[in-house]
PDB file with one MODEL, atoms N, CA, C and O in Angstrom:
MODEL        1
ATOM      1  N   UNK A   1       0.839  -1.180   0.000  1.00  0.00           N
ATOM      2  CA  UNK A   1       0.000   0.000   0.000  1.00  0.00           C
ATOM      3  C   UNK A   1       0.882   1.240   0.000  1.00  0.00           C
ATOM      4  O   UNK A   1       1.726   1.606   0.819  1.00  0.00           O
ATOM      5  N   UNK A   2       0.451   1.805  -1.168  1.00  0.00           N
ATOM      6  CA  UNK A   2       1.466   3.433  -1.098  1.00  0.00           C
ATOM      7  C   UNK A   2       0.832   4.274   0.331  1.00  0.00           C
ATOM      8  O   UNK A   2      -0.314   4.298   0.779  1.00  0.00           O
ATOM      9  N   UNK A   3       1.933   4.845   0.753  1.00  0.00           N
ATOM     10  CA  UNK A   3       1.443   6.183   1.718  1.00  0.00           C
ATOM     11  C   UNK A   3       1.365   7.574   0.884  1.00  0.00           C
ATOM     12  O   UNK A   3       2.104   8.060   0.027  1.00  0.00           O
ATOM     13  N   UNK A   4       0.155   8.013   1.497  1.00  0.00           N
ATOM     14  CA  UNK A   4      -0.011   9.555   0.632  1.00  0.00           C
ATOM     15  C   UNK A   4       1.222  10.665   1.241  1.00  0.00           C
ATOM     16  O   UNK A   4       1.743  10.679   2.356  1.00  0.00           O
ATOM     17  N   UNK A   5       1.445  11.519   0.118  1.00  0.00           N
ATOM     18  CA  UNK A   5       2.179  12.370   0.345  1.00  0.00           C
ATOM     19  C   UNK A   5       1.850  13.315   0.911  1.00  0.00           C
ATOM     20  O   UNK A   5       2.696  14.097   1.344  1.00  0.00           O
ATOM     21  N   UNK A   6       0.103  13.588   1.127  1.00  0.00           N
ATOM     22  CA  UNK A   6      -0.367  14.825   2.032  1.00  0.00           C
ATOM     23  C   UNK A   6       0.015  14.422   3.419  1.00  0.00           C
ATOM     24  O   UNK A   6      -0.485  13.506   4.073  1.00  0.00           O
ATOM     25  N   UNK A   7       0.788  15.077   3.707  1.00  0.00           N
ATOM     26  CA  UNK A   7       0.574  15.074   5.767  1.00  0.00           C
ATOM     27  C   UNK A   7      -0.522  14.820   6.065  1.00  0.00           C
ATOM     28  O   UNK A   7      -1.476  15.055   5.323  1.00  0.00           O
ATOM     29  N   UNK A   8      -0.644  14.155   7.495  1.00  0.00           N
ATOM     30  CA  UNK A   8      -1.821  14.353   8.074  1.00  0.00           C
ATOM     31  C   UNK A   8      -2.657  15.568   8.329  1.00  0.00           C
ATOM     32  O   UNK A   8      -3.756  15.716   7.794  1.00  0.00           O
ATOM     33  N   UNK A   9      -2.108  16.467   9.180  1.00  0.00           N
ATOM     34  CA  UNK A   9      -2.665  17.956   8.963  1.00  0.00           C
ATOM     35  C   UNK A   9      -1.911  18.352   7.873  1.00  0.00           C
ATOM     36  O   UNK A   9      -0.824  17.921   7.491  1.00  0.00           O
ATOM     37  N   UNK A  10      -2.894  19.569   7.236  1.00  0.00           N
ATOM     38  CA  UNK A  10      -2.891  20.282   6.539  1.00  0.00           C
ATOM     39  C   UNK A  10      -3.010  21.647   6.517  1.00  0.00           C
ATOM     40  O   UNK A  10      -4.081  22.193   6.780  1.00  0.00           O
ATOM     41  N   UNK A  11      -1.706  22.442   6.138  1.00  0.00           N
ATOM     42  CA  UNK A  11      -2.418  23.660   7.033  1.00  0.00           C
ATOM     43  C   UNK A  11      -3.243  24.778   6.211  1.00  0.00           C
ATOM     44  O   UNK A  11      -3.107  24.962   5.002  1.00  0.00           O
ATOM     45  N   UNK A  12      -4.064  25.450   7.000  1.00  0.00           N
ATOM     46  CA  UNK A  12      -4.617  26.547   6.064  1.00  0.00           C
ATOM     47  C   UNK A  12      -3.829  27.644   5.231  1.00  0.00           C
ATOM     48  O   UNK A  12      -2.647  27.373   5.021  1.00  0.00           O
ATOM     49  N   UNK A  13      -4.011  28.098   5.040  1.00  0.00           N
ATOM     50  CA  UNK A  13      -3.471  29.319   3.378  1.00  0.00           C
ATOM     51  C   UNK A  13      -2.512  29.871   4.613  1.00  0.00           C
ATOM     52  O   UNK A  13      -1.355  29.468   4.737  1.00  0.00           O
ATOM     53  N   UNK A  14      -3.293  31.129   5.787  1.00  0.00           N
ATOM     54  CA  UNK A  14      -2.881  31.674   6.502  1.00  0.00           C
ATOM     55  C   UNK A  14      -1.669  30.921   7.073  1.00  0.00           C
ATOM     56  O   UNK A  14      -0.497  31.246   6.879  1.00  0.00           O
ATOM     57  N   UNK A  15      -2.112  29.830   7.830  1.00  0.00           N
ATOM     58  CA  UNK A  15      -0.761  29.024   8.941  1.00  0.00           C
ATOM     59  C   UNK A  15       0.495  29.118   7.582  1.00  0.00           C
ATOM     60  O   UNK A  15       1.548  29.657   7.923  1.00  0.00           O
ATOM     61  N   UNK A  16       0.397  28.562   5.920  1.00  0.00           N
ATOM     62  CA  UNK A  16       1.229  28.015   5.493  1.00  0.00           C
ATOM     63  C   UNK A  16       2.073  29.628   4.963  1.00  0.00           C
ATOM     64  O   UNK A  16       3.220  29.590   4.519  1.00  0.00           O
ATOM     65  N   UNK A  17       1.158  31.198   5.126  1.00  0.00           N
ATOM     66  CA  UNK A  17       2.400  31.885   4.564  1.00  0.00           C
ATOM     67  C   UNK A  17       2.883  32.630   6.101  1.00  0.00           C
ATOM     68  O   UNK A  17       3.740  33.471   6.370  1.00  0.00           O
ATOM     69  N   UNK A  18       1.941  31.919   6.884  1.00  0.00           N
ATOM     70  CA  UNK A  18       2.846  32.813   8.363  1.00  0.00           C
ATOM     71  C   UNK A  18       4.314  31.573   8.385  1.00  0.00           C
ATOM     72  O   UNK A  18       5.494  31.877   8.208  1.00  0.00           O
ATOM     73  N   UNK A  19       3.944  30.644   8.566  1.00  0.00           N
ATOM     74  CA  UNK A  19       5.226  29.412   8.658  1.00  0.00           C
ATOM     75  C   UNK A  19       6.516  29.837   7.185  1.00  0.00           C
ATOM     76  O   UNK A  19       7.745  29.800   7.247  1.00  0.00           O
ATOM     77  N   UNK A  20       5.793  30.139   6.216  1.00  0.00           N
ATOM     78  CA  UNK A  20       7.302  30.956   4.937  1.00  0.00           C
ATOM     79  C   UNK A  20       7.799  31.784   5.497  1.00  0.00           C
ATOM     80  O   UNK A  20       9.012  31.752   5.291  1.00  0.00           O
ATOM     81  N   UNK A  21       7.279  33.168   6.634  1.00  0.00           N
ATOM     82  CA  UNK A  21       7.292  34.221   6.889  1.00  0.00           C
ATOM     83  C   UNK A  21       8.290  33.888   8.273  1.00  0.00           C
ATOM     84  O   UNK A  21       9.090  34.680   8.771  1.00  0.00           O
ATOM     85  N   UNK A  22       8.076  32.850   8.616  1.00  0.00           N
ATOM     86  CA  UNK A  22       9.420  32.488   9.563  1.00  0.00           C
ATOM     87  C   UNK A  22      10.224  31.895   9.152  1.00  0.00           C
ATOM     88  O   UNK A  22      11.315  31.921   9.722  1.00  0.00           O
ATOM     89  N   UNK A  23      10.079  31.297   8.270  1.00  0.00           N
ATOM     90  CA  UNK A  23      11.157  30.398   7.757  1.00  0.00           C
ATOM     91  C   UNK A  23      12.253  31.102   7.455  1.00  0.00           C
ATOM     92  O   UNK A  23      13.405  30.869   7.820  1.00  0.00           O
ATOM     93  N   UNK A  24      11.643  32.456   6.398  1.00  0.00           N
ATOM     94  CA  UNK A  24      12.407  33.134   5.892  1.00  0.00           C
ATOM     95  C   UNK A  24      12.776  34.542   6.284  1.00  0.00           C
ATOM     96  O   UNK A  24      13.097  35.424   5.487  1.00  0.00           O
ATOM     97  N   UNK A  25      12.692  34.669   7.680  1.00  0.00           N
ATOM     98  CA  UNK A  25      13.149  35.354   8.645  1.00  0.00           C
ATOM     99  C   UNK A  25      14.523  34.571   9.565  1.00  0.00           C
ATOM    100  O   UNK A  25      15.615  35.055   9.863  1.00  0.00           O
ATOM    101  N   UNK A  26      13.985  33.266   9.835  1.00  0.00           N
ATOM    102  CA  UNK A  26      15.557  32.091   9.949  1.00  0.00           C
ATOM    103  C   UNK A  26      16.764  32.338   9.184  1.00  0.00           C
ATOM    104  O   UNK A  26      17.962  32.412   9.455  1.00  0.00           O
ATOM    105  N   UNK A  27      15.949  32.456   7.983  1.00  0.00           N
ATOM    106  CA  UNK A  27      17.438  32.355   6.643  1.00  0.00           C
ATOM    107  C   UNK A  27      18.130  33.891   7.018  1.00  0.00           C
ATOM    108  O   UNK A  27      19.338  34.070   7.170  1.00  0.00           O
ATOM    109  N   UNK A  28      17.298  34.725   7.106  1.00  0.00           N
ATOM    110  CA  UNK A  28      17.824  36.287   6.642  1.00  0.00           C
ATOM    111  C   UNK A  28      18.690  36.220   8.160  1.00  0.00           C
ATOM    112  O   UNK A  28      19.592  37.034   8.355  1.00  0.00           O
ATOM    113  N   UNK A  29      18.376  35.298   9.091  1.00  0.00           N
ATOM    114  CA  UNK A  29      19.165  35.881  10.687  1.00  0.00           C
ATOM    115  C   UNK A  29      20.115  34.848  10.213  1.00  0.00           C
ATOM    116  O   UNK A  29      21.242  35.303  10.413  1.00  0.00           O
ATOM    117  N   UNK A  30      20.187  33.712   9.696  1.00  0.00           N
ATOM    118  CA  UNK A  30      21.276  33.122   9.332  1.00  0.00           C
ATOM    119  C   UNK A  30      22.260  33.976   8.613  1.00  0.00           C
ATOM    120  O   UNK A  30      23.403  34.116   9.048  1.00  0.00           O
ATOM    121  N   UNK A  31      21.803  34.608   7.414  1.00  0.00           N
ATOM    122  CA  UNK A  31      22.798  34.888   6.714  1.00  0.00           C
ATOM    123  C   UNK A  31      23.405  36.165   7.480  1.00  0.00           C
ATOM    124  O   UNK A  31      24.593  36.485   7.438  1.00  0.00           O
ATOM    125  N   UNK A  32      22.685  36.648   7.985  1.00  0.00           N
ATOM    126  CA  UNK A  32      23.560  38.270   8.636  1.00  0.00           C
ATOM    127  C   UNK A  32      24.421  37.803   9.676  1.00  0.00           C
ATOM    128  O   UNK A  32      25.512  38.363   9.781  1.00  0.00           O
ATOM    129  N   UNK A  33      24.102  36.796  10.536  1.00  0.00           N
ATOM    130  CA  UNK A  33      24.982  36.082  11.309  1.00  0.00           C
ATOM    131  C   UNK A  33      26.697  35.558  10.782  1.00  0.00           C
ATOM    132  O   UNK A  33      27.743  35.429  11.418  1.00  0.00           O
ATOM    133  N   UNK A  34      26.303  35.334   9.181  1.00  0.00           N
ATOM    134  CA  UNK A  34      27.319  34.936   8.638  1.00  0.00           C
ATOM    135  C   UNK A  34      28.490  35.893   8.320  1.00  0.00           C
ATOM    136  O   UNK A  34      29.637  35.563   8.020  1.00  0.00           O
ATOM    137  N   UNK A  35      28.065  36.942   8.422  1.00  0.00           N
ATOM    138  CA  UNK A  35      28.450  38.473   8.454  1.00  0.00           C
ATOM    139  C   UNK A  35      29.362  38.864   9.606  1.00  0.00           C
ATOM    140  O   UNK A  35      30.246  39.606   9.179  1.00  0.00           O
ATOM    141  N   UNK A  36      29.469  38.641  10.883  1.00  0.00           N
ATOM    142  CA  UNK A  36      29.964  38.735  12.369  1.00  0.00           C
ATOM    143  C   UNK A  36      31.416  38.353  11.912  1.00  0.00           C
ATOM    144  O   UNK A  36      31.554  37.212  11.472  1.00  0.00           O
ATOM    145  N   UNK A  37      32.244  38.971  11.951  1.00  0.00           N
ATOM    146  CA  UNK A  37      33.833  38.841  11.488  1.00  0.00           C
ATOM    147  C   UNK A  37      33.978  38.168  12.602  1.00  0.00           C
ATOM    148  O   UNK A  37      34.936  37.455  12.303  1.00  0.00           O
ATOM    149  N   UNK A  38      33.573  37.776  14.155  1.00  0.00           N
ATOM    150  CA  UNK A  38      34.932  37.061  14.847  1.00  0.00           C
ATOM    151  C   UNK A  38      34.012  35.547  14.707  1.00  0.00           C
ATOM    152  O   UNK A  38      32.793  35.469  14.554  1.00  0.00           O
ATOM    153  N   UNK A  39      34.790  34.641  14.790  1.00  0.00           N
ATOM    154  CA  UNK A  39      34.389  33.622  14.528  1.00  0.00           C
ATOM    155  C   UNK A  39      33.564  32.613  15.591  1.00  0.00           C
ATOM    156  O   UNK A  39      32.950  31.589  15.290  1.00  0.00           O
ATOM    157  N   UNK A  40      33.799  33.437  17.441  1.00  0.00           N
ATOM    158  CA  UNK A  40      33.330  32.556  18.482  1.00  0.00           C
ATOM    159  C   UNK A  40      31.612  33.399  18.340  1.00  0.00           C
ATOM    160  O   UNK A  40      30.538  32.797  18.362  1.00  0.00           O
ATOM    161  N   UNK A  41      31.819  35.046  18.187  1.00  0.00           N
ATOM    162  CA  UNK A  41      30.249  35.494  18.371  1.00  0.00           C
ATOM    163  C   UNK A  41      29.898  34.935  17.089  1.00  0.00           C
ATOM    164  O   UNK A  41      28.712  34.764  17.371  1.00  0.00           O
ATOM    165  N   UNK A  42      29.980  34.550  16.005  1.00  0.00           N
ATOM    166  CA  UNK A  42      29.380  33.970  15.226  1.00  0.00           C
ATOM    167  C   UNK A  42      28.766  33.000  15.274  1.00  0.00           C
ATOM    168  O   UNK A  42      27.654  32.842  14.771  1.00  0.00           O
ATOM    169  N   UNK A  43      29.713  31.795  16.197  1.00  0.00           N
ATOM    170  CA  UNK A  43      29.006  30.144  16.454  1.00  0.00           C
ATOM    171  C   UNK A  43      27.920  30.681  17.406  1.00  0.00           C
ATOM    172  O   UNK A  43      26.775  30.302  17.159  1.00  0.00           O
ATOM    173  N   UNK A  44      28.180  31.864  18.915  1.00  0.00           N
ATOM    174  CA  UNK A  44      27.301  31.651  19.136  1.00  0.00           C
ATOM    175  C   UNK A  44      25.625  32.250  19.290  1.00  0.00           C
ATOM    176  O   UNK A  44      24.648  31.895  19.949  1.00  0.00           O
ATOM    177  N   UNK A  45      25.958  33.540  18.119  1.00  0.00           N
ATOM    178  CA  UNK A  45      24.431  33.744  17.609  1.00  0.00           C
ATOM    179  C   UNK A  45      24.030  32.569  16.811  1.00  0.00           C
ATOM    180  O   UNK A  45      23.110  31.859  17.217  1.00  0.00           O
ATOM    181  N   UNK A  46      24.643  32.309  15.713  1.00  0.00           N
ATOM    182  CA  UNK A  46      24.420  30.968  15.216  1.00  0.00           C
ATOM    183  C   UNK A  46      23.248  29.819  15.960  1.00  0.00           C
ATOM    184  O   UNK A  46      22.156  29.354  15.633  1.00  0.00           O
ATOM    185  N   UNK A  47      24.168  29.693  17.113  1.00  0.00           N
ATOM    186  CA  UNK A  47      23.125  28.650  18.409  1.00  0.00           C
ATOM    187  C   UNK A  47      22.546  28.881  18.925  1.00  0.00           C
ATOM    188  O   UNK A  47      21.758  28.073  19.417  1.00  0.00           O
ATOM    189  N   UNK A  48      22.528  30.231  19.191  1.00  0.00           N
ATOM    190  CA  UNK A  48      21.065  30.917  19.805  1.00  0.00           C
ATOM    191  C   UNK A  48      20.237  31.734  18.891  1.00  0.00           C
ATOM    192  O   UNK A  48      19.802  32.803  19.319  1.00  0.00           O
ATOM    193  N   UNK A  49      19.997  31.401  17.817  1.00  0.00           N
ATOM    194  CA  UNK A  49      19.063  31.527  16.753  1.00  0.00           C
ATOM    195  C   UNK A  49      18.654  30.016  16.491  1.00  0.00           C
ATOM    196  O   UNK A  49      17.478  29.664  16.589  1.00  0.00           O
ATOM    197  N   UNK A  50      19.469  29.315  16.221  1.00  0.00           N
ATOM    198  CA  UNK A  50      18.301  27.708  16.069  1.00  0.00           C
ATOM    199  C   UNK A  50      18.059  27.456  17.299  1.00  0.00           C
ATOM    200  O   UNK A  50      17.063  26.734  17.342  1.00  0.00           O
ATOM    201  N   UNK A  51      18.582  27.750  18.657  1.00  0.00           N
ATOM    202  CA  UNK A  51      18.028  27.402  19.893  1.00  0.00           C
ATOM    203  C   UNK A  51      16.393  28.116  20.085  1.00  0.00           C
ATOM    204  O   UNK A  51      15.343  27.608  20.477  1.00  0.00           O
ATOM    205  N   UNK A  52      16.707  29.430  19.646  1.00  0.00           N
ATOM    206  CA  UNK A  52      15.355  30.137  19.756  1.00  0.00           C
ATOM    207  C   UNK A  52      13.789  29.665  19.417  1.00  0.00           C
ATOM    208  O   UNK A  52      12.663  29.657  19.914  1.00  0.00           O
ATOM    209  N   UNK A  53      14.785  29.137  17.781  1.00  0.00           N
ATOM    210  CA  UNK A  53      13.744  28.838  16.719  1.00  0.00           C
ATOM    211  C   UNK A  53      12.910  27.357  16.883  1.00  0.00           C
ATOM    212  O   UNK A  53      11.715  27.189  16.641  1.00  0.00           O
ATOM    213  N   UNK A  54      13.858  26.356  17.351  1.00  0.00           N
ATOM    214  CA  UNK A  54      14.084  25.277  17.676  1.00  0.00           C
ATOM    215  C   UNK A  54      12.768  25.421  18.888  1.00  0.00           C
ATOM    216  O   UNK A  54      11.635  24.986  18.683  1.00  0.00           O
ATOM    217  N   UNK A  55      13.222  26.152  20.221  1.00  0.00           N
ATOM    218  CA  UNK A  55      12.309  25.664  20.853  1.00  0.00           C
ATOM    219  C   UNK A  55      10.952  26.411  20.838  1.00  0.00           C
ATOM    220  O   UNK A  55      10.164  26.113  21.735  1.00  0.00           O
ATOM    221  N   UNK A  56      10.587  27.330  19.944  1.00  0.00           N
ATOM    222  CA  UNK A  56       9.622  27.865  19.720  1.00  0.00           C
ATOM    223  C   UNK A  56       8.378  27.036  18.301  1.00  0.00           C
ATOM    224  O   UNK A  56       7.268  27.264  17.820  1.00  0.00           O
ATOM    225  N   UNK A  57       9.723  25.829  18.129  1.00  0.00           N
ATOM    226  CA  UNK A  57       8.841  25.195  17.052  1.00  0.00           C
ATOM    227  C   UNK A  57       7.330  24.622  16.853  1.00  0.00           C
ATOM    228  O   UNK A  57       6.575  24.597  15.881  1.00  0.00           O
ATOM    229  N   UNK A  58       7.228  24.207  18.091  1.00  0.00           N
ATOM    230  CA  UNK A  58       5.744  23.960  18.518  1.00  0.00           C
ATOM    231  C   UNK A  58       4.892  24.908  18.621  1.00  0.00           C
ATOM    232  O   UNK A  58       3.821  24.306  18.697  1.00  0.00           O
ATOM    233  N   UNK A  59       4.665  26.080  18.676  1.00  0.00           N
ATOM    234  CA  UNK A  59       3.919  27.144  18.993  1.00  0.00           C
ATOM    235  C   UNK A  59       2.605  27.282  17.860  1.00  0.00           C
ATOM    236  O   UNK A  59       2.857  27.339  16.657  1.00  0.00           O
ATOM    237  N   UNK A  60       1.492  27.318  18.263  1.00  0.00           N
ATOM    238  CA  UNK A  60       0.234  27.234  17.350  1.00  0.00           C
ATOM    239  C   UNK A  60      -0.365  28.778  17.669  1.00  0.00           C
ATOM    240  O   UNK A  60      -1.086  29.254  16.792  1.00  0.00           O
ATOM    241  N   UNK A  61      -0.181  29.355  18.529  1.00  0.00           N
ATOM    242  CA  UNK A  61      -1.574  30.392  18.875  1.00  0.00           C
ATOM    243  C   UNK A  61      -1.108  31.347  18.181  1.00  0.00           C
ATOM    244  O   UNK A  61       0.069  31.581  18.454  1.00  0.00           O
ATOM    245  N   UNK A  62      -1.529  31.966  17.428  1.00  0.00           N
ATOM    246  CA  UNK A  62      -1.114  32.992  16.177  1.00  0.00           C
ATOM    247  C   UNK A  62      -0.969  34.675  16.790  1.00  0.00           C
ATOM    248  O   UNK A  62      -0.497  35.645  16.198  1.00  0.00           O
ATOM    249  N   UNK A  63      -1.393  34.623  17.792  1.00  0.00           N
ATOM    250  CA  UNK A  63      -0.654  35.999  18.375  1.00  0.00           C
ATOM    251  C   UNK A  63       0.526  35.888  19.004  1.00  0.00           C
ATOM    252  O   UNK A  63       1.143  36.879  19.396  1.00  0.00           O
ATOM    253  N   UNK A  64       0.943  34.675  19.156  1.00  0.00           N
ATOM    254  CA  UNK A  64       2.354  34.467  20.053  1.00  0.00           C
ATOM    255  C   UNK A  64       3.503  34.339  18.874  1.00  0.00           C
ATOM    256  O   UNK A  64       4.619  34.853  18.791  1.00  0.00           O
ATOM    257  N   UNK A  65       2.803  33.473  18.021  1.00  0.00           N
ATOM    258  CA  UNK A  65       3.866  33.781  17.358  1.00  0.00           C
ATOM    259  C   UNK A  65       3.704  35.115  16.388  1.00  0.00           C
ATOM    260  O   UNK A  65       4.458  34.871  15.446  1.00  0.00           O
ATOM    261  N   UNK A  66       3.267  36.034  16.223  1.00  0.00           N
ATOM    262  CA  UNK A  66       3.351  36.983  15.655  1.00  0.00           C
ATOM    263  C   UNK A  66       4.015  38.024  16.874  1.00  0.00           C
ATOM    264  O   UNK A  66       4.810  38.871  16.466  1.00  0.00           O
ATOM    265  N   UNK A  67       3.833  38.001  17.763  1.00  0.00           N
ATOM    266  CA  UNK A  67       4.984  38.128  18.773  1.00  0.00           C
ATOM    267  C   UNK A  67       6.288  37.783  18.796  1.00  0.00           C
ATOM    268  O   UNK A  67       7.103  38.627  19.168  1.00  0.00           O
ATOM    269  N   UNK A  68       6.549  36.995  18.557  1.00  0.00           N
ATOM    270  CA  UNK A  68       7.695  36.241  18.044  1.00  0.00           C
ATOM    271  C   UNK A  68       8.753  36.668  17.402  1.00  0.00           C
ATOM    272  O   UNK A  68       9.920  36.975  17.647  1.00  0.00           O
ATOM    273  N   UNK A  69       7.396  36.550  15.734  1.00  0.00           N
ATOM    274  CA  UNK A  69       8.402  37.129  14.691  1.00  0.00           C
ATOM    275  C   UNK A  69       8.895  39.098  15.045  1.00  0.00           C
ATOM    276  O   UNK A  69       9.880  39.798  14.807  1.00  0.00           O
ATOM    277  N   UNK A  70       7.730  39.274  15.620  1.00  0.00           N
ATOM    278  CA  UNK A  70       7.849  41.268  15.923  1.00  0.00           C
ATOM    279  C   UNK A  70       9.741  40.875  16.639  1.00  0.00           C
ATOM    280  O   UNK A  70      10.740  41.374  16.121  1.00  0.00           O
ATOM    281  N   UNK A  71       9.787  39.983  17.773  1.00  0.00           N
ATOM    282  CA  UNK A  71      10.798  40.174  18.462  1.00  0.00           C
ATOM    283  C   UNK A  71      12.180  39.719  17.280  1.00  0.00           C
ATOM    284  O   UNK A  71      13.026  40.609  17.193  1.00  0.00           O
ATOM    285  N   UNK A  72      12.339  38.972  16.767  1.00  0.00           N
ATOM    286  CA  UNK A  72      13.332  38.215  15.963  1.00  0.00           C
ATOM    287  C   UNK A  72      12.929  39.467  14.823  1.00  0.00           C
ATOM    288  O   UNK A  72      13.847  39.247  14.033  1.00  0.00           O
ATOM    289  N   UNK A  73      12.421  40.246  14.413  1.00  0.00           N
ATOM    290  CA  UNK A  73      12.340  41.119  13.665  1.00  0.00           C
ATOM    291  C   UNK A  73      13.552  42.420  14.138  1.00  0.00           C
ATOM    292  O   UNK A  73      14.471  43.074  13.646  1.00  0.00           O
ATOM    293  N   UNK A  74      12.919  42.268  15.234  1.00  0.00           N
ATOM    294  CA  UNK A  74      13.923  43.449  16.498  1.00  0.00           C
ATOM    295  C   UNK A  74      15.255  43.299  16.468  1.00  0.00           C
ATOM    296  O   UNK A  74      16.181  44.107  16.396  1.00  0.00           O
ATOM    297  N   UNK A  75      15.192  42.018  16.541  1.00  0.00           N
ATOM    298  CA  UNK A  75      17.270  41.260  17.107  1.00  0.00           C
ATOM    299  C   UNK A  75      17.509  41.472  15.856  1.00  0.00           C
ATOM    300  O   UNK A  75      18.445  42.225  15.588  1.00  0.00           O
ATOM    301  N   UNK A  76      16.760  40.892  14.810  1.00  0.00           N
ATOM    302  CA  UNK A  76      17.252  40.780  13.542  1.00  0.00           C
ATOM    303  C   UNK A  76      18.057  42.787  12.961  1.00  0.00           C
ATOM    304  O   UNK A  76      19.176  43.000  12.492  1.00  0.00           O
ATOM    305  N   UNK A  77      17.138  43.651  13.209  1.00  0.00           N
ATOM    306  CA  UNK A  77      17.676  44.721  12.818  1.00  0.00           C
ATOM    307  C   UNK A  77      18.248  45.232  13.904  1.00  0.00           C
ATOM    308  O   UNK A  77      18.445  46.386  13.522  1.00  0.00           O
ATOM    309  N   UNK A  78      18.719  45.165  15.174  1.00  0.00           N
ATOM    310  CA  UNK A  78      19.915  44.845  15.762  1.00  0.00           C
ATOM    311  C   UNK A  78      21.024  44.461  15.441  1.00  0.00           C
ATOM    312  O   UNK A  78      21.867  45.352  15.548  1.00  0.00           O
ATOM    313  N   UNK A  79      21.323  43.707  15.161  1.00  0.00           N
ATOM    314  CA  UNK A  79      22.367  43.150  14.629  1.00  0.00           C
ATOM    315  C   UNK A  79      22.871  43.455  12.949  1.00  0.00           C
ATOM    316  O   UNK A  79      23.950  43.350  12.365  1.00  0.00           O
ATOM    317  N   UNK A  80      21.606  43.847  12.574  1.00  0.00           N
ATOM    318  CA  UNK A  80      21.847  44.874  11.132  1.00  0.00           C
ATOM    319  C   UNK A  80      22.719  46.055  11.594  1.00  0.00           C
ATOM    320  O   UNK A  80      23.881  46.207  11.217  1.00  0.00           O
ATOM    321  N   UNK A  81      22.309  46.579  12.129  1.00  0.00           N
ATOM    322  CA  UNK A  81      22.494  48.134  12.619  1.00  0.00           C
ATOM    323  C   UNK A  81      24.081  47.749  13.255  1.00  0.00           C
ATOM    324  O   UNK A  81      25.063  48.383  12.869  1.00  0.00           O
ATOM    325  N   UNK A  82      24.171  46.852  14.071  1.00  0.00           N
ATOM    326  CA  UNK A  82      25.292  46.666  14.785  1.00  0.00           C
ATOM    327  C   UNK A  82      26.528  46.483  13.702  1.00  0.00           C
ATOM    328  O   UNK A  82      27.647  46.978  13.831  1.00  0.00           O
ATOM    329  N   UNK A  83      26.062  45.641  12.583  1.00  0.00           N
ATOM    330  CA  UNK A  83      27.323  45.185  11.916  1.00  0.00           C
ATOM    331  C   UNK A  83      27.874  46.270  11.044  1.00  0.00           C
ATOM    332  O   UNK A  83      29.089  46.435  10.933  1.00  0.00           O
ATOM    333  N   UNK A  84      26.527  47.402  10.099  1.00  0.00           N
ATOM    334  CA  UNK A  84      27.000  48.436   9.748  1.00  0.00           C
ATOM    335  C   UNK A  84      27.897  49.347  10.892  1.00  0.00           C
ATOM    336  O   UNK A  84      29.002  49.815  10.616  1.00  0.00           O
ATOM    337  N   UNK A  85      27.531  49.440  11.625  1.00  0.00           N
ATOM    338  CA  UNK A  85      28.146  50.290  12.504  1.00  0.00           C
ATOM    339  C   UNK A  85      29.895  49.613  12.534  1.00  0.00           C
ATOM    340  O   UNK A  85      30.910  50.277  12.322  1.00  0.00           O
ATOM    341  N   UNK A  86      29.835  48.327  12.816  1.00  0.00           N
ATOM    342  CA  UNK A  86      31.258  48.037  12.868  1.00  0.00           C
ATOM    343  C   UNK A  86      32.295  48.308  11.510  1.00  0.00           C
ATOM    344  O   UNK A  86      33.461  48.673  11.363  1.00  0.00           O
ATOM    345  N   UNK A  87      31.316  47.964  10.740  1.00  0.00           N
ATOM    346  CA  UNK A  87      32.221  48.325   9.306  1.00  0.00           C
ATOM    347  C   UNK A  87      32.717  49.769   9.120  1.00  0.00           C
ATOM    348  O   UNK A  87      33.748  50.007   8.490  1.00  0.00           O
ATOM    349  N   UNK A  88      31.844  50.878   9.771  1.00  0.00           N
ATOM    350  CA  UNK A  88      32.013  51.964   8.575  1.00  0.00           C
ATOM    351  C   UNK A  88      32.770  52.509  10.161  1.00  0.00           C
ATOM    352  O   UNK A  88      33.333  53.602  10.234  1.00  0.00           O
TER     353      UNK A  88
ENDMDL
END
């Protein structure tokens, strides 16, 4: 017997572009992370960005995580701001 390729749940329109909308808030803190010239603060934003993400993975109630992303939005241009600043 083949198994179907639909998951069991399925998520609605909304859940599936809020879940892109973190995903690809992950990538963008990844890549600016990749940016951090010394190599120890690098590993460890690095680990405390999948630690964050990691244990926030379970989260369903849609104001928390839109909370969430507001905060990782925050760090995220933090650390924007921080790295221009070091360069120039």
């Amino acid at each position: 017997m083949a198994s179907s390729r639909i998951p069991p749940v399925t998520l609605s329109l909304k859940q599936f572009l809020q879940r892109q909308k973190v995903l690809g808030l992950y990538r963008s803190m990844l890549r600016t992370i990749r940016q951090v010239p010394n190599e120890q603060d690098r590993k460890y934003l690095r680990d405390w960005a999948r630690e964050e993400f990691k244990r926030n993975k379970g989260a369903t109630e849609q104001d928390a995580i839109r909370m969430m992303v507001t905060q990782a939005n925050m760090h995220l241009q933090d650390l924007q701001k921080s790295l221009a600043l070091a360069r120039s």
